[in-house]
C-alpha positions as CSV (number, residue, x, y, z in Angstrom):
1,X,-9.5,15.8,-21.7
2,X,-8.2,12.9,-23.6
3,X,-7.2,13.0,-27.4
4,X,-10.5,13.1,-29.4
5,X,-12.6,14.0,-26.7
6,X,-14.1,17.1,-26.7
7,X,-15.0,20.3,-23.8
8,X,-18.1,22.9,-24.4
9,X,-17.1,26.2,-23.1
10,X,-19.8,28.9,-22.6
11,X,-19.3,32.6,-22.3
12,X,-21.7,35.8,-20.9
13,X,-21.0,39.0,-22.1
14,X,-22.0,41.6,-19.0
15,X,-21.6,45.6,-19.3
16,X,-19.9,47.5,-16.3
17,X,-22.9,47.1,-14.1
18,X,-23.0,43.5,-14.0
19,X,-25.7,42.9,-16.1
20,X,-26.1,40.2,-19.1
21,X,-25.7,42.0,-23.1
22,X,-27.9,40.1,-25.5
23,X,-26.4,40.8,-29.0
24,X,-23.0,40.3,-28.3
25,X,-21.3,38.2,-31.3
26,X,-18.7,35.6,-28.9
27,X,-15.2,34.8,-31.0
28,X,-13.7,31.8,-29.9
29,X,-9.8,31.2,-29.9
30,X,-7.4,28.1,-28.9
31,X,-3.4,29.8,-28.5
32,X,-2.3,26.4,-29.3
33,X,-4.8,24.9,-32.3
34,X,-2.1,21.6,-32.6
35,X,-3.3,20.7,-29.1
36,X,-6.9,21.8,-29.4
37,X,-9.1,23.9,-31.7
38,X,-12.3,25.4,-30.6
39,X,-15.3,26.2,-33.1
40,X,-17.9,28.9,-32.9
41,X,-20.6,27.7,-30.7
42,X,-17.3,27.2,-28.3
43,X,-16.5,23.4,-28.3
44,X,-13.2,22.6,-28.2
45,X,-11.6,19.7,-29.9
46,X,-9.0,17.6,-28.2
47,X,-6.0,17.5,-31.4
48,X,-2.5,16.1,-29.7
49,X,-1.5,16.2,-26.0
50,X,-0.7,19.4,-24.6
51,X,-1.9,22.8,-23.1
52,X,-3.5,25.3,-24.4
53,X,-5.5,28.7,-23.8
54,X,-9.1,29.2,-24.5
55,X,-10.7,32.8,-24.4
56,X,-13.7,33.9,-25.6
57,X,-13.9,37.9,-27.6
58,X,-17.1,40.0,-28.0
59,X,-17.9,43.5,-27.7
60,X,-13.8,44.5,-27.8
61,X,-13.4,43.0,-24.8
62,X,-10.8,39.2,-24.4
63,X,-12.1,36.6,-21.2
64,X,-9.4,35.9,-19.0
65,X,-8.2,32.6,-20.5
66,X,-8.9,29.2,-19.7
67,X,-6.6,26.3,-19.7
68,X,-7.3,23.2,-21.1
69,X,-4.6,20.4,-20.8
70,X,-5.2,17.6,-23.7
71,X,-3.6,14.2,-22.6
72,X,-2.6,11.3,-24.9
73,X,-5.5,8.9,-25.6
74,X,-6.3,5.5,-24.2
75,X,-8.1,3.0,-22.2
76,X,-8.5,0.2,-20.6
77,X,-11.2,-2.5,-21.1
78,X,-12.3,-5.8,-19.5
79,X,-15.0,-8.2,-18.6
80,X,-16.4,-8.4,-14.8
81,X,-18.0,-12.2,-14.2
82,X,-17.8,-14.6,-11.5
83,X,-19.4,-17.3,-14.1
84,X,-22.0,-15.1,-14.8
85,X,-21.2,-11.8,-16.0
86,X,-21.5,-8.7,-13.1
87,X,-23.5,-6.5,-14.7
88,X,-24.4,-3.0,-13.5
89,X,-21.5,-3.4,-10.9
90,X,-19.6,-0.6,-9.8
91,X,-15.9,-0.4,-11.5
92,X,-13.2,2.0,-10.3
93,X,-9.4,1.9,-11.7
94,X,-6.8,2.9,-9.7
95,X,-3.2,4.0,-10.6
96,X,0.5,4.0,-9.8
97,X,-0.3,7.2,-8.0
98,X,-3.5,6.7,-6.5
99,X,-5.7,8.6,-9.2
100,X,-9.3,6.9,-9.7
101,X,-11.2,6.7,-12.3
102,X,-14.6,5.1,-12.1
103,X,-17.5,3.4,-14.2
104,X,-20.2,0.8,-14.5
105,X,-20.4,-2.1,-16.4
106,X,-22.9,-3.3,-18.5
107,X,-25.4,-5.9,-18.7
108,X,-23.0,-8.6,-19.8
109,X,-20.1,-7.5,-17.8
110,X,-18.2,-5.5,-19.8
111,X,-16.5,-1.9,-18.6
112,X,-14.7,0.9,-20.4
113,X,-12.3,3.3,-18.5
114,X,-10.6,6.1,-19.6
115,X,-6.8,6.4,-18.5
116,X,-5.5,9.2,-20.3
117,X,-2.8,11.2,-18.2
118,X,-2.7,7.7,-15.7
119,X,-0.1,5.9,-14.6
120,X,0.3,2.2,-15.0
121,X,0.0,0.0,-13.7
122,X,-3.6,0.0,-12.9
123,X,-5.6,-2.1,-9.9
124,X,-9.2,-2.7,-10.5
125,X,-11.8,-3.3,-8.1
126,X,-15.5,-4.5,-9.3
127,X,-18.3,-3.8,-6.4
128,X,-21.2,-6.1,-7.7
129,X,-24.8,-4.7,-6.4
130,X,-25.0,-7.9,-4.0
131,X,-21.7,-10.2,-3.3
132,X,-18.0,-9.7,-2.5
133,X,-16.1,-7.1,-4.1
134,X,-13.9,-8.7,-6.9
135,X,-10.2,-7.3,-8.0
136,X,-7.5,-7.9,-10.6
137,X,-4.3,-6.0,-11.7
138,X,-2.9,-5.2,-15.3
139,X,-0.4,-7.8,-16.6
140,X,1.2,-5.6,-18.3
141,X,2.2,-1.4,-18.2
142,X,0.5,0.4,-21.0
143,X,-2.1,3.0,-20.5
144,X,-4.3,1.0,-23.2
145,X,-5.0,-2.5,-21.8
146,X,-7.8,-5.7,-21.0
147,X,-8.5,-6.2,-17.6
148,X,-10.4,-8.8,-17.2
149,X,-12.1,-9.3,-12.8
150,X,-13.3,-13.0,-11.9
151,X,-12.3,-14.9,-8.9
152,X,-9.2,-16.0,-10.7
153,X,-8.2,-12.9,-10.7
154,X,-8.8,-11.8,-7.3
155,X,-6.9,-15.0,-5.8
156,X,-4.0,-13.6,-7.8
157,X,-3.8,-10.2,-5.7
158,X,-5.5,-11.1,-3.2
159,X,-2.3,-13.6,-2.7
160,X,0.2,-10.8,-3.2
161,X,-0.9,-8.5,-0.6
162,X,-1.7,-11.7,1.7
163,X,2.5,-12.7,1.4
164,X,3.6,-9.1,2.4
165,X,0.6,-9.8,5.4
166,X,-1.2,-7.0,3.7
167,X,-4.6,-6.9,2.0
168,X,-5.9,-6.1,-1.2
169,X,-7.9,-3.0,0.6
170,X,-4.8,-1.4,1.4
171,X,-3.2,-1.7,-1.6
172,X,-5.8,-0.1,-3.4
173,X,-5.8,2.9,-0.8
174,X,-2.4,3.5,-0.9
175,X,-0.7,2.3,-4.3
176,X,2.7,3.9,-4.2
177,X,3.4,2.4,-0.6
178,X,2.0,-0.6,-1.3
179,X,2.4,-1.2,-4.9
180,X,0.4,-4.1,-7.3
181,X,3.0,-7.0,-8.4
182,X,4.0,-6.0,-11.8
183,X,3.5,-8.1,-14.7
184,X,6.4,-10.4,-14.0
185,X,5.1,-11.1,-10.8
186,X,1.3,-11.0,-12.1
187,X,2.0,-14.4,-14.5
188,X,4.4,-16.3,-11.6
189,X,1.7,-15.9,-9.2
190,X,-1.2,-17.3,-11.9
191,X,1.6,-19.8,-13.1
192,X,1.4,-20.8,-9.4
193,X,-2.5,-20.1,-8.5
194,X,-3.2,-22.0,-12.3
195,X,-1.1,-25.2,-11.2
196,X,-2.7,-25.2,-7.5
197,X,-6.6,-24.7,-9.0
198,X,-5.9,-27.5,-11.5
């Protein structure tokens, strides 16, 4: 989970046999409360990036623990429109690596995906319920960020892959062979696409 989100854990206590003890007081514990803390109904708070080790206690007996990793916070954020906004369309983020991260926006276009533990910089791909499926690219590398889809946008990497005789599709599929332009590259091309459209 990210910073500031929070995880509900749950825990059974069973005897010997198997079979469920009602009664059975459950102590929660985090080994590492600067990354998270845990309270006593068992939800654990996301402090600082890091690992840490959740067990529940009851009856004298310690769960095996369980490990929660806590990555830094962030986001990214845009508007999906081809005039009109895209609402209800289907949004999924990709990273340097490949990692996905999906969403829907809402009824005047707008999106919110998480990118905690991502790698920048991030492809996105907006599949409207009727119509062709828009893209963009970040133009810049931090895991917090505005990505903005319109057809602008989409002529900008759709042009990139095009010039390597590539397409967008690919690119999405397989990020770290065929990587998104990077910034630099993102404002030539829309210098260029800007100047061209005009």
């Amino acid at each position: 989970i990210q910073v500031g989100q929070t995880q509900q854990y749950t825990a059974t206590a069973k005897d010997a046999g198997g079979n469920t003890l009602t009664g059975v007081t459950i102590t929660w514990a985090s080994s590492a409360t600067g990354v998270a803390t845990i309270s006593s109904a068992g939800l654990a708070s996301a402090v600082a990036a890091g690992s840490t080790q959740i067990t529940a206690a009851g009856g004298g007996v310690t769960s095996s623990p369980a490990a929660l990793t806590v990555t830094p916070a962030g986001s990214v954020t845009g508007t999906a429109a081809t005039g009109a906004p895209l609402a209800n369309a289907t949004v999924t983020l990709v990273d340097a690596a490949g990692v996905t991260r999906s969403g829907t926006t809402a009824a005047d276009g707008t999106f919110t995906l998480l990118t905690g533990g991502l790698t920048p910089p991030f492809m996105v791909k907006v599949q409207p319920a009727s119509g062709n499926t828009l893209y963009s690219v970040s133009a810049d590398a931090n895991a917090d960020s505005v990505i903005n889809v319109d057809p602008l946008t989409d002529l900008i990497i759709r042009s990139w892959y095009s010039t390597q005789g590539q397409t967008v599709d690919a690119g999405v599929a397989s990020p770290a062979s065929l990587p998104p332009p990077t910034p630099v590259q993102v404002q030539l091309i829309s210098n260029v696409v800007l100047q061209v459209t005009q």
